[in-house]
C-alpha positions as CSV (number, residue, x, y, z in Angstrom):
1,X,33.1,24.2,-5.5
2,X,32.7,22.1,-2.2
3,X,35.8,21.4,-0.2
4,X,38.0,18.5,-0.6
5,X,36.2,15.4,-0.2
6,X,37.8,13.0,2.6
7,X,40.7,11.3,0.5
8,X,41.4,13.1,-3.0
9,X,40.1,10.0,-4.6
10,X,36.4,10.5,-3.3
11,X,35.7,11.8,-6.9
12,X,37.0,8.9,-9.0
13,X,35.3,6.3,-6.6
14,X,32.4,8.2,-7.3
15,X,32.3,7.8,-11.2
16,X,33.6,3.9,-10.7
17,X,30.0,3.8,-8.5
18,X,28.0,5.6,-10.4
19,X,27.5,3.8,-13.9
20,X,28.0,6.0,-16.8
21,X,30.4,6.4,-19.7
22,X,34.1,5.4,-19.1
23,X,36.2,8.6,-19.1
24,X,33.4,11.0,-20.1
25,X,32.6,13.1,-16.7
26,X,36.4,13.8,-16.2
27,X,37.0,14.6,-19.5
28,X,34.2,17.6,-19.6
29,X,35.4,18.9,-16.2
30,X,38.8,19.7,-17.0
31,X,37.0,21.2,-19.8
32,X,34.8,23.4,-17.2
33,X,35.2,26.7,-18.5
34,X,34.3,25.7,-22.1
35,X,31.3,23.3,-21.2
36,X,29.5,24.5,-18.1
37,X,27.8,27.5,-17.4
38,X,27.4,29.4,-13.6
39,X,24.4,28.9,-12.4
40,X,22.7,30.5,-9.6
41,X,20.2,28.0,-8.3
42,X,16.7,29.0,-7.1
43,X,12.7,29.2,-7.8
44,X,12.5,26.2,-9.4
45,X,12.1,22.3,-9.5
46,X,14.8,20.2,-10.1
47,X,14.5,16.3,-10.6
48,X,17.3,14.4,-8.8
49,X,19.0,11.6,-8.8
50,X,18.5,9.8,-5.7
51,X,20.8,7.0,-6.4
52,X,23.7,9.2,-6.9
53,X,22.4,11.5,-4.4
54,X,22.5,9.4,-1.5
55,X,26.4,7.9,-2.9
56,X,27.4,11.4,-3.2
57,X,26.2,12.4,0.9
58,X,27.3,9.0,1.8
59,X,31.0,9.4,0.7
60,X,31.6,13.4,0.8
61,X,30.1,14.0,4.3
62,X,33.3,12.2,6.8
63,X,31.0,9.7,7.7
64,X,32.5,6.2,9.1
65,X,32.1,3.7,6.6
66,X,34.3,0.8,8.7
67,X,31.2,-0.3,11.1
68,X,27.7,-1.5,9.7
69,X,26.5,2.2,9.0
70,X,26.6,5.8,10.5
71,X,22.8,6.7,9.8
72,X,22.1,8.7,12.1
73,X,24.6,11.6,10.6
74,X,24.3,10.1,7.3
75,X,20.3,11.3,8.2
76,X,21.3,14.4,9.6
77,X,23.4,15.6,6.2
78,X,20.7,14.6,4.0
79,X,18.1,16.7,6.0
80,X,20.5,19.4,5.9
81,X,20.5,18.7,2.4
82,X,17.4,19.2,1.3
83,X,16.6,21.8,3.7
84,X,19.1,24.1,1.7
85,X,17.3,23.5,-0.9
86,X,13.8,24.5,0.6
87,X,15.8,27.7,1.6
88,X,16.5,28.9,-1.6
89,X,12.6,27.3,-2.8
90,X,14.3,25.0,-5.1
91,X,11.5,22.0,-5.0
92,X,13.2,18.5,-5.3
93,X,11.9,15.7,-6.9
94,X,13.8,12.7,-6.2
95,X,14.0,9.2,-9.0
96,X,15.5,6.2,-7.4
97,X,16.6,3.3,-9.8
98,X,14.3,0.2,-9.2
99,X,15.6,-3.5,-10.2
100,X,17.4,-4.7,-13.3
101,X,16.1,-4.7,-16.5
102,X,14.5,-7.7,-18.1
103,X,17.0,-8.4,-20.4
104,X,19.3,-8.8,-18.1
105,X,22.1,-6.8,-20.3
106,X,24.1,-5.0,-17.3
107,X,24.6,-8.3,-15.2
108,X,28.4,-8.5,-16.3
109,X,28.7,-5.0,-14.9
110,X,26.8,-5.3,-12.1
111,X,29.1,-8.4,-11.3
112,X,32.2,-6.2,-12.3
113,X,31.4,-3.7,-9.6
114,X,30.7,-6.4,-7.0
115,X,34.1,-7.6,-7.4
116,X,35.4,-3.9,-6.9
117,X,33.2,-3.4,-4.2
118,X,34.5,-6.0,-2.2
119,X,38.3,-5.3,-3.0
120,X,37.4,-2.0,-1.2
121,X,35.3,-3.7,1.8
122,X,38.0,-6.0,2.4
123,X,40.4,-2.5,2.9
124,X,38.2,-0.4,5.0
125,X,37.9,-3.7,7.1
126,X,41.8,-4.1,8.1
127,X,42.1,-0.3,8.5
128,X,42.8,0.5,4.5
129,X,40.7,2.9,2.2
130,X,37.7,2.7,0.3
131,X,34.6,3.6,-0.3
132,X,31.6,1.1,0.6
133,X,27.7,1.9,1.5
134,X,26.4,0.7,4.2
135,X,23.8,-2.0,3.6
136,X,20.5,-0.1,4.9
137,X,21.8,3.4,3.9
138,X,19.2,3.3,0.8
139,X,16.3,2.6,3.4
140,X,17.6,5.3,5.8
141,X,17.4,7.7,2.6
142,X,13.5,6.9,1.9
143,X,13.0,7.5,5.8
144,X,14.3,10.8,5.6
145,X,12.7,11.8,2.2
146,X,9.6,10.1,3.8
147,X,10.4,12.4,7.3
148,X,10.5,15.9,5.3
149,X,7.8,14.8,2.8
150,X,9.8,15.4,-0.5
151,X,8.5,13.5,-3.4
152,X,9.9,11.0,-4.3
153,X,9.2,7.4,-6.8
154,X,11.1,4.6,-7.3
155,X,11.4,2.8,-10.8
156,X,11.0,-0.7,-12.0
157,X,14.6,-0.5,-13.5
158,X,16.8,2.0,-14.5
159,X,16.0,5.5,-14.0
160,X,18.2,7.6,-16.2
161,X,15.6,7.6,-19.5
162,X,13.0,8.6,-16.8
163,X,14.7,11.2,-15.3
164,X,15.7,12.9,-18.5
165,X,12.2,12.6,-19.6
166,X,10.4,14.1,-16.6
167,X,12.7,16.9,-16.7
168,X,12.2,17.8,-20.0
169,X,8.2,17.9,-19.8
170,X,9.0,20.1,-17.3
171,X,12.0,22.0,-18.2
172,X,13.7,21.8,-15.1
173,X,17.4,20.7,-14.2
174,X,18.5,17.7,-13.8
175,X,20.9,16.8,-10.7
176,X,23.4,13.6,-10.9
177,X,26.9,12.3,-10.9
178,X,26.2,10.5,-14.0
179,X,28.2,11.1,-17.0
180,X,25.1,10.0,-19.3
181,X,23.5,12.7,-18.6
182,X,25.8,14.7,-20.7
183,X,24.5,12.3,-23.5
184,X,21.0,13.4,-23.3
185,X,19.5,16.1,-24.8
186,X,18.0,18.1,-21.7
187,X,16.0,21.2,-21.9
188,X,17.1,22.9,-18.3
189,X,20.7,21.3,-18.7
190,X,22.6,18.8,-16.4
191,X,24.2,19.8,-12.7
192,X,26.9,17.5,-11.4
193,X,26.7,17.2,-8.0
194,X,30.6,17.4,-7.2
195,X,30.2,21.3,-8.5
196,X,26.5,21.6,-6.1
197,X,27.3,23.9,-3.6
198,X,24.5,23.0,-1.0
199,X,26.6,23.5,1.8
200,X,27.3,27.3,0.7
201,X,23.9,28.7,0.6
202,X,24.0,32.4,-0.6
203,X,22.1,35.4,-0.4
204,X,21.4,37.9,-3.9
205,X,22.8,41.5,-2.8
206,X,20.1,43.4,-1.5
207,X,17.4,41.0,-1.0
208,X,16.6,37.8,1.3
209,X,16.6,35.9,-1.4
210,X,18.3,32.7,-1.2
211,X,20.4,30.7,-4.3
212,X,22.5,27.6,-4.3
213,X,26.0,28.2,-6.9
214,X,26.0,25.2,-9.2
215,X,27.3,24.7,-12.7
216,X,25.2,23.5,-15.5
217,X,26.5,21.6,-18.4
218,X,25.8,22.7,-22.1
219,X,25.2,19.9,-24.4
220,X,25.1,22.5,-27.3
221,X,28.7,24.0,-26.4
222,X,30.3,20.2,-26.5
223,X,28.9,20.0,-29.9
224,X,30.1,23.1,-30.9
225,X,33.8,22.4,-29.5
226,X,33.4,19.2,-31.9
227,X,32.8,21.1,-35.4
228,X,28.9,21.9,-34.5
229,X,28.3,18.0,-34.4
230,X,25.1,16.3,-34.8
231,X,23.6,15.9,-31.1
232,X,22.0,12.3,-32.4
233,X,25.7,11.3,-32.9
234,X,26.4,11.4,-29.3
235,X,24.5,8.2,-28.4
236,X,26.8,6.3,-30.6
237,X,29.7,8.1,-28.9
238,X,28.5,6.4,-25.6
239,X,28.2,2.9,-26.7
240,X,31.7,3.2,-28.8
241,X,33.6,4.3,-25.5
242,X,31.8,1.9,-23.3
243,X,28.7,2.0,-20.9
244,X,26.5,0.3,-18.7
245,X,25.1,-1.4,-21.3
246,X,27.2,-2.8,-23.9
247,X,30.7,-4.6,-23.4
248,X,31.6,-5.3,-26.7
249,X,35.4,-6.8,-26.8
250,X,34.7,-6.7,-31.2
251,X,34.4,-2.9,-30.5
252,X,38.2,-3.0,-29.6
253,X,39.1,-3.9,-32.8
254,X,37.2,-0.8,-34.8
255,X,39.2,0.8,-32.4
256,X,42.4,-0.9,-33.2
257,X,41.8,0.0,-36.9
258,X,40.6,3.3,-36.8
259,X,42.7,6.4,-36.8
260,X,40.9,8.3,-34.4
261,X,41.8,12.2,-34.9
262,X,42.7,13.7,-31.4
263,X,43.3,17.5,-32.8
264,X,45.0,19.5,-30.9
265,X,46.8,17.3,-28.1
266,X,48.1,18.4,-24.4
267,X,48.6,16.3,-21.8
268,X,45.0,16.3,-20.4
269,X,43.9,15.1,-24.1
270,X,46.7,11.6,-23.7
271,X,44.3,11.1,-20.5
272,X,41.4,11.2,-22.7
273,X,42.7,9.6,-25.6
274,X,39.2,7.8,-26.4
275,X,37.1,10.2,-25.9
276,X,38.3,13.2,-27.7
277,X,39.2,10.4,-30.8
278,X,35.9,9.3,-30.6
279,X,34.0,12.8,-30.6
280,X,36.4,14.3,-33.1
281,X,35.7,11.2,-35.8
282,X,32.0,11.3,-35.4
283,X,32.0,15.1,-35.6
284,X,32.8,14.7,-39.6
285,X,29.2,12.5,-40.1
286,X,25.7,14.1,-40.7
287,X,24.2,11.4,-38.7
288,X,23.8,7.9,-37.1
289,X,23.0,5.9,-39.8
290,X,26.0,7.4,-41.7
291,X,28.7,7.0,-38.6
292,X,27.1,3.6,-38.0
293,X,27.8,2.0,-41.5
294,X,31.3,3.5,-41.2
295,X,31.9,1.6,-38.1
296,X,30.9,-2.0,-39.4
297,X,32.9,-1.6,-41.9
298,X,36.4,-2.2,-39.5
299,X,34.3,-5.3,-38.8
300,X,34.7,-8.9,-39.9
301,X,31.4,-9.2,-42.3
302,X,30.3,-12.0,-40.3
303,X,29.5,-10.1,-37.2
304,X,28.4,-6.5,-38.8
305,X,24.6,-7.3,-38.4
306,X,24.9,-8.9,-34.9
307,X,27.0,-5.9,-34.1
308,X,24.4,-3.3,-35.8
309,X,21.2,-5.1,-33.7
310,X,23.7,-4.4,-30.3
311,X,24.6,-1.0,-30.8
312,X,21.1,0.1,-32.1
313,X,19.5,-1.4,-29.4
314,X,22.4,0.5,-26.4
315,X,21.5,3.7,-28.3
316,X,17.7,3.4,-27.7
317,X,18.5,4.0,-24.2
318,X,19.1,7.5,-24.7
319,X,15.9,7.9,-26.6
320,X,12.8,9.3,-24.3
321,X,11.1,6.8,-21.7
322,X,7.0,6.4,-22.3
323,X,7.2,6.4,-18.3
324,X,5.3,9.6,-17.1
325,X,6.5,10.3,-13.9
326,X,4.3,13.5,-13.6
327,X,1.4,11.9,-13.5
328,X,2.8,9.6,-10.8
329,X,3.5,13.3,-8.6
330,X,0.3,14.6,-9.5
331,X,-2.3,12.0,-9.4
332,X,-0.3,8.7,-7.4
333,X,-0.7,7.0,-10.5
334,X,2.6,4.9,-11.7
335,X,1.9,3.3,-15.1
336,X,5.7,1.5,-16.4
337,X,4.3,-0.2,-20.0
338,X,7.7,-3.1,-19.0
339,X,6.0,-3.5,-15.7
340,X,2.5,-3.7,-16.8
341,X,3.7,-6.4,-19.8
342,X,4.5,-8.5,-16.6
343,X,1.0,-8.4,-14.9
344,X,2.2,-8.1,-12.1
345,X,-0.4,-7.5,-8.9
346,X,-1.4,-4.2,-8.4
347,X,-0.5,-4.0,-4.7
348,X,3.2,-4.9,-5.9
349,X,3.5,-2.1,-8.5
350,X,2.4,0.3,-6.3
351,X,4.6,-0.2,-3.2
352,X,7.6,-0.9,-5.5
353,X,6.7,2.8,-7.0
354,X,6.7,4.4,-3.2
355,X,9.6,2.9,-2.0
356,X,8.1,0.0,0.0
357,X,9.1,-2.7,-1.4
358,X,13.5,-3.2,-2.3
359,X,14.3,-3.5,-5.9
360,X,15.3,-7.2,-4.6
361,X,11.9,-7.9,-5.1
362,X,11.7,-7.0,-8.8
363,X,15.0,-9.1,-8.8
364,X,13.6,-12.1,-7.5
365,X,10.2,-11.7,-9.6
366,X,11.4,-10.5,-13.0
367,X,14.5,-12.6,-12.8
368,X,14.3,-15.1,-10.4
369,X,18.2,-13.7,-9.3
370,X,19.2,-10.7,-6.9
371,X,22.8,-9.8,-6.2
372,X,23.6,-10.0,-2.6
373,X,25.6,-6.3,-1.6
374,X,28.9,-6.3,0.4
375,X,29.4,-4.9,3.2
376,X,32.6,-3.5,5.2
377,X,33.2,-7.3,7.2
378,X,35.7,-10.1,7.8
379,X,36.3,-11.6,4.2
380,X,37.2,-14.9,6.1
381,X,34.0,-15.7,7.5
382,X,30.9,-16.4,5.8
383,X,28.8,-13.4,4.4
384,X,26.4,-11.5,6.4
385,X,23.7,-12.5,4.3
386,X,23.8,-16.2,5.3
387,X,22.1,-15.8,8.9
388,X,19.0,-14.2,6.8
389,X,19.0,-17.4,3.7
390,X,15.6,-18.9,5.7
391,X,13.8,-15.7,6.0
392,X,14.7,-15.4,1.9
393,X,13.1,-18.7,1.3
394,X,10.2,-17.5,2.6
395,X,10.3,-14.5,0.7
396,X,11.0,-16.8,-2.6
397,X,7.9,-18.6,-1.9
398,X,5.5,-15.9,-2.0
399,X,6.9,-14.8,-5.2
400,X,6.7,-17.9,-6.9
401,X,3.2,-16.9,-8.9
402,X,3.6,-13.9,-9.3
403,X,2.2,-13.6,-12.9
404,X,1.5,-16.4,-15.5
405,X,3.8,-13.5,-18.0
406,X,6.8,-14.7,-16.0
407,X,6.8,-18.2,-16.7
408,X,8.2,-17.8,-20.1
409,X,10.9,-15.6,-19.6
410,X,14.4,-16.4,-20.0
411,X,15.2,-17.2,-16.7
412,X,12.7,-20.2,-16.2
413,X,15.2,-22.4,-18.2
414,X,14.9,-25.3,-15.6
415,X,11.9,-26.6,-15.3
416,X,13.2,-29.1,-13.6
417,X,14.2,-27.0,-10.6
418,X,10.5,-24.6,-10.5
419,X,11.4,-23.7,-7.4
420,X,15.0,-22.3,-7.9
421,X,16.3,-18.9,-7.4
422,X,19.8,-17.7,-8.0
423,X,21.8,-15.4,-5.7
424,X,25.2,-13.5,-6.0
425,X,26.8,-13.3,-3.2
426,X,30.2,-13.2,-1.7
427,X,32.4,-15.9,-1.4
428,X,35.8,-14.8,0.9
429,X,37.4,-12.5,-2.0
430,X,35.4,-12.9,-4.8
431,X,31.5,-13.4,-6.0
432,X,29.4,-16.8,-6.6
433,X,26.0,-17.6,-7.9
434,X,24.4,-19.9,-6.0
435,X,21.3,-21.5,-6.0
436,X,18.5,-21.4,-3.7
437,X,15.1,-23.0,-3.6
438,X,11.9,-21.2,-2.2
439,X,9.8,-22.5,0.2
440,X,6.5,-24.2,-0.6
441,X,4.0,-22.5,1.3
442,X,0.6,-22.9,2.3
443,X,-2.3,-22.7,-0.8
444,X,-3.4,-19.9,1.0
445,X,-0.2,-18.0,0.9
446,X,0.7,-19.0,-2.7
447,X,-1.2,-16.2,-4.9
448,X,0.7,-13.2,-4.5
449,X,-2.1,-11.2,-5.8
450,X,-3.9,-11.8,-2.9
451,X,-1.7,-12.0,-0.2
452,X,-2.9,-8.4,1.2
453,X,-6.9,-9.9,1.5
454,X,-4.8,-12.3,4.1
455,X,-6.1,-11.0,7.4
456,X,-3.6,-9.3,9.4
457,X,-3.4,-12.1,12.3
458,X,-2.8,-14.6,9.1
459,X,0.3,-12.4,7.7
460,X,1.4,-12.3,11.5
461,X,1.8,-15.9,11.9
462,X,3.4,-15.9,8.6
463,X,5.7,-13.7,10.1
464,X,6.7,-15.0,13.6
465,X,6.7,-18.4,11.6
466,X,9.6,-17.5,9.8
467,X,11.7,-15.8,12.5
468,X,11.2,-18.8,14.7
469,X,9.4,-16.6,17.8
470,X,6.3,-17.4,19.5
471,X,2.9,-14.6,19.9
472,X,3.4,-15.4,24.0
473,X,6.3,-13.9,24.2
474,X,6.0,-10.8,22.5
475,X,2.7,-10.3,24.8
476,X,4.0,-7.8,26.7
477,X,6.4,-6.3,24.6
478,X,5.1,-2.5,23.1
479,X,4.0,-2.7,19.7
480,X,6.5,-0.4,18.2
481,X,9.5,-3.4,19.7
482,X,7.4,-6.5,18.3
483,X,9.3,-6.6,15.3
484,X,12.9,-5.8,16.3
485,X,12.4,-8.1,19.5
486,X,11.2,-10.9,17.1
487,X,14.4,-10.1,15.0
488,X,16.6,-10.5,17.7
489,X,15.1,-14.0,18.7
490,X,15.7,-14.7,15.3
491,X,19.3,-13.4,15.5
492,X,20.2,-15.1,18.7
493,X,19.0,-18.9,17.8
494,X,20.9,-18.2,14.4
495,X,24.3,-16.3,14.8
496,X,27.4,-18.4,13.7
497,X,29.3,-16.9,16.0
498,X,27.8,-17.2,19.5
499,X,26.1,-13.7,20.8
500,X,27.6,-12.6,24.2
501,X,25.8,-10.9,26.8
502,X,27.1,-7.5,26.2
503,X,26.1,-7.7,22.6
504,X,22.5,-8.3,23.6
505,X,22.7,-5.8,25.9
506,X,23.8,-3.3,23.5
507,X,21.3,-4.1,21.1
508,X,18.7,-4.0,23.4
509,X,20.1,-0.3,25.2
510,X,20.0,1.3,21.3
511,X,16.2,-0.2,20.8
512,X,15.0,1.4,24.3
513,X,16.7,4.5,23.9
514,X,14.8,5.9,21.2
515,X,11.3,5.4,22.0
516,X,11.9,6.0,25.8
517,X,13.2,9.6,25.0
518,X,10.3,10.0,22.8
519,X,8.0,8.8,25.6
520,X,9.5,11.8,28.0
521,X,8.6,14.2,25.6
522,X,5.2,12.9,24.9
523,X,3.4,13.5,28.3
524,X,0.4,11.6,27.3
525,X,2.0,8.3,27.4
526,X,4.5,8.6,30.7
527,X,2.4,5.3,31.5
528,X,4.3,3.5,29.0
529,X,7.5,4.3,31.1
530,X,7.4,1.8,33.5
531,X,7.8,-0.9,30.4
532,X,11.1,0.1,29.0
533,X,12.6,1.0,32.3
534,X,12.2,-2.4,33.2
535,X,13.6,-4.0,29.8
536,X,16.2,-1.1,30.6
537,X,16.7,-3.2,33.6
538,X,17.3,-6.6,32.3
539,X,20.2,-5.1,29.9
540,X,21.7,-5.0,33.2
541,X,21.8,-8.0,35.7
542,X,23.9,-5.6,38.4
543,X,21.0,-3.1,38.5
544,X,19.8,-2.1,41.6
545,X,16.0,-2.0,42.8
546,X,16.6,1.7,44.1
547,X,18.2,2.7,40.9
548,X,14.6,3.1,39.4
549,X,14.5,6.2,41.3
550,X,17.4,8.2,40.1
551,X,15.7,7.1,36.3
552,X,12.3,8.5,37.2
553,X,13.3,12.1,39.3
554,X,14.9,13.7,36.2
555,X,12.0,12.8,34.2
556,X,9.6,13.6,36.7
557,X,11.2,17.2,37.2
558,X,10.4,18.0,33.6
559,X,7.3,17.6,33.6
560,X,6.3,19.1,37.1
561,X,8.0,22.2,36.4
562,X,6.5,22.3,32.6
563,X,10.0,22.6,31.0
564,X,10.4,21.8,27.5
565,X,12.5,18.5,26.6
566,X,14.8,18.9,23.7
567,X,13.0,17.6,20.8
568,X,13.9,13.9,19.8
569,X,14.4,12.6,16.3
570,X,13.1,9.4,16.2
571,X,14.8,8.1,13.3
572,X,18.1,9.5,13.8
573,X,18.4,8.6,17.7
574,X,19.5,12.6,18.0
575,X,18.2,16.0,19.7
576,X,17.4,19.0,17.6
């Protein structure tokens, strides 16, 4: 097992971030010995989770969580990461959850761990605990994927069916911190990260060959600690004891009524009360259908067929997705049949499959709502999100026609307001929907199918438009510091709180520093030099003419006497 994560509770945050079934995961580790088998990890694929991935490196690495992001080590353990696993020629293939589903059904949990969310922002922010993600630490995960070319895709919506199924075609393991994985009926088996050991990369006695230890759970040995149940039964398990999906408060009362059998009862099965009542009662039915009709029948008869439709439909999501992620690996080809329903363009399909576009988008188009995330700030002041609302109207706008498939879904109940979006955002200590109105653009800009035959300078004017900056002054600005330049205009006219000098002149420093070391190691483009030393400059009003000296001799002596700069990771800002 890995060491102790930084504050014993890293674990139980975990599970209360990443959605599964209440009390399941635990449960099944403190049954270790019975339900997981050693593994010795090598030679083969392995399909991961990327949302829990990133979580799990996020909150189990030390990293400082209290100001805005630490991604440059957050990159550096994720390289480190995946390198282990390219050690032992494990080949990763990394599934990243897109936007919400259509239907909407896991808004009241979504909104459930907003609230949580920012109970713990609000702690890390006056020195307390928590656990909170940065806001870009998604992003600086594709970059590094991106960086050490592992494969990766990103969903429309929820990835779990996807994952299972992609695994199973090709009987590989699976990698999450997801209890509903232990709900699906995998070929190659389940590893929960917490039990990974990446970090402890060993060697098979007289060879060079390379394994990582994991443990793999066995959905066969849970069903046989439970009488040899029926594996089809387990779906019905998940929706009883509570998921992502379904929130029944009826369900409560079947529970209320039914004497659930907890055989043979220590104090670890009190803390799992549910669970092992649950599995132990459906382990005496052949099958769904059976268990099912035993379960409406603790139901008031007005609300067994309402009830029925609900848990039916939360049990499909166990079933096997008609997403075949292979071919999008192999051939680049992404074909999602709730996507294609939509019609959406093309162009938007495909950059939402490779990570280019944020599941916000599929938000805002599918459902005309996205959910604003916390971060780790002052709960009295307005959210962070607020200094970017114009630059969201914008974005609104372009996805106004999307598709004529979108204007009968069940968000386009105000027709009235056609140019509404909602937003959940934070409000001091708590969440709030509010409602925002896109911006009506030009005719030209309105057909989102063919917003990429815009020419470039078109979409560039677009651009500085909405953050407010002029083409003149970003003449002689390099190319690669257009856009955060243009950003920081936009930042400055906009702050609520006034910008001082020193924080311009930090945020200018950490632009420059990067692509200035990457210029001295690049000795074709020492021209370029001359640029950023004098932006370096204007950070500092105090600088001295002859100071431009002591900047170019060390540089100079490098490349006169043919040394070798350390290496420079762009992304990460660090040497290697």
């Amino acid at each position: 097992m890995e060491g102790p994560a930084p504050g014993q509770e890293v674990q139980a945050i975990l599970q209360t971030v990443i959605m599964g079934i209440r009390g399941l995961m635990s449960f099944v580790e403190d049954h270790s010995n019975e339900f997981f088998t050693d593994l010795k990890l090598r030679d083969t694929k392995i399909v991961i989770d990327g949302y829990a991935l990133f979580h799990r490196l996020c909150f189990n690495s030390n990293l400082e969580l209290r100001y805005g992001g630490d991604y440059d080590s957050f990159a550096d353990v994720a390289q480190k990461f995946f390198e282990s696993l390219l050690a032992c020629n494990i080949c990763p293939y990394v599934v990243l959850d897109g936007g919400c589903d259509i239907s909407d059904k896991k808004l009241k949990t979504l909104k459930d761990r907003a609230r949580e969310k920012i109970q713990m922002a609000h702690s890390l922010s006056v020195g307390g605990g928590g656990y909170v993600c940065p806001l870009l630490i998604r992003e600086a995960f594709i970059q590094v994927l991106i960086k050490l070319q592992v494969s990766f895709v990103q969903c429309f919506s929820e990835a779990d069916r996807d994952i299972m199924t992609l695994a199973n075609h090709w009987n590989c393991p699976v990698l999450s911190s997801d209890s509903d994985f232990c709900i699906f009926d995998l070929k190659s088996g389940f590893c929960p990260l917490n039990s990974f050991q990446w970090r402890n990369v060993n060697t098979i006695k007289g060879t060079q060959d390379c394994y990582i230890p994991a443990k793999c759970f066995s959905l066969d040995a849970l069903c046989h600690h439970f009488s040899n149940m029926n594996k089809s039964l387990l779906p019905l398990f998940a929706v009883l004891c509570g998921n992502d999906h379904i929130n029944l408060p009826i369900i409560e009362t079947f529970l209320s009524k039914v004497r659930l059998p907890l055989g043979a009862t220590s104090s670890k099965g009190r803390r799992h009360h549910r669970v092992l009542g649950l599995l132990n009662w459906l382990s005496h039915f052949a099958d769904p259908t059976e268990a099912l009709d035993n379960v409406l029948k603790y139901l008031p008869k007005k609300d067994r067929e309402n009830v029925k439709e609900i848990l039916c439909c939360s049990m499909e999501e166990y079933q096997q997705s008609q997403v075949e992620l292979q071919d999008f690996f192999q051939y680049g080809t992404y074909a999602c049949p709730a996507a294609l329903n939509l019609d959406l363009p093309e162009w938007v399909l495909e950059a939402l499959a490779k990570g280019q576009l944020s599941p916000f988008i599929s938000d805002a188009l599918v459902l005309r709502r996205t959910i604003l995330h916390t971060q780790v700030e002052n709960m009295q002041q307005p959210n962070a999100h607020r200094i970017s609302l114009p630059i969201r109207q914008i974005i609104y706008g372009l996805l106004l026609n999307a598709s004529p498939h979108l204007e009968n879904t069940s968000w386009n109940a105000l027709p009235s307001q056609p140019l509404a979006f909602s937003e959940v955002e934070r409000i001091n200590k708590n969440i709030k929907t509010s409602t925002v109105n896109a911006v009506e653009l030009p005719k030209d800009h309105s057909d989102l199918s063919k917003l990429t035959e815009l020419s470039l300078a078109k979409r560039q004017i677009l651009l500085l438009e909405t953050l407010k900056v002029k083409q003149t002054i970003l003449e002689p600005i390099p190319s690669s510091l257009k856009l955060p330049i243009s950003v920081s205009c936009y930042w400055l006219q906009h702050t609520e709180g006034k910008a001082k000098l020193h924080h311009l002149q930090a945020l200018l420093l950490g632009m420059l520093m990067g692509p200035l070391h990457a210029i001295i190691n690049s000795p074709g483009r020492y021209l370029e030099i001359p640029i950023y030393i004098c932006m370096l400059l204007a950070c500092n009003r105090k600088f001295k003419q002859r100071n431009i000296l002591g900047l170019f001799t060390p540089i100079s002596y490098i490349h006169n006497l043919g040394m070798e700069a350390p290496k420079y990771h762009s992304f990460t800002g660090k040497y290697f």
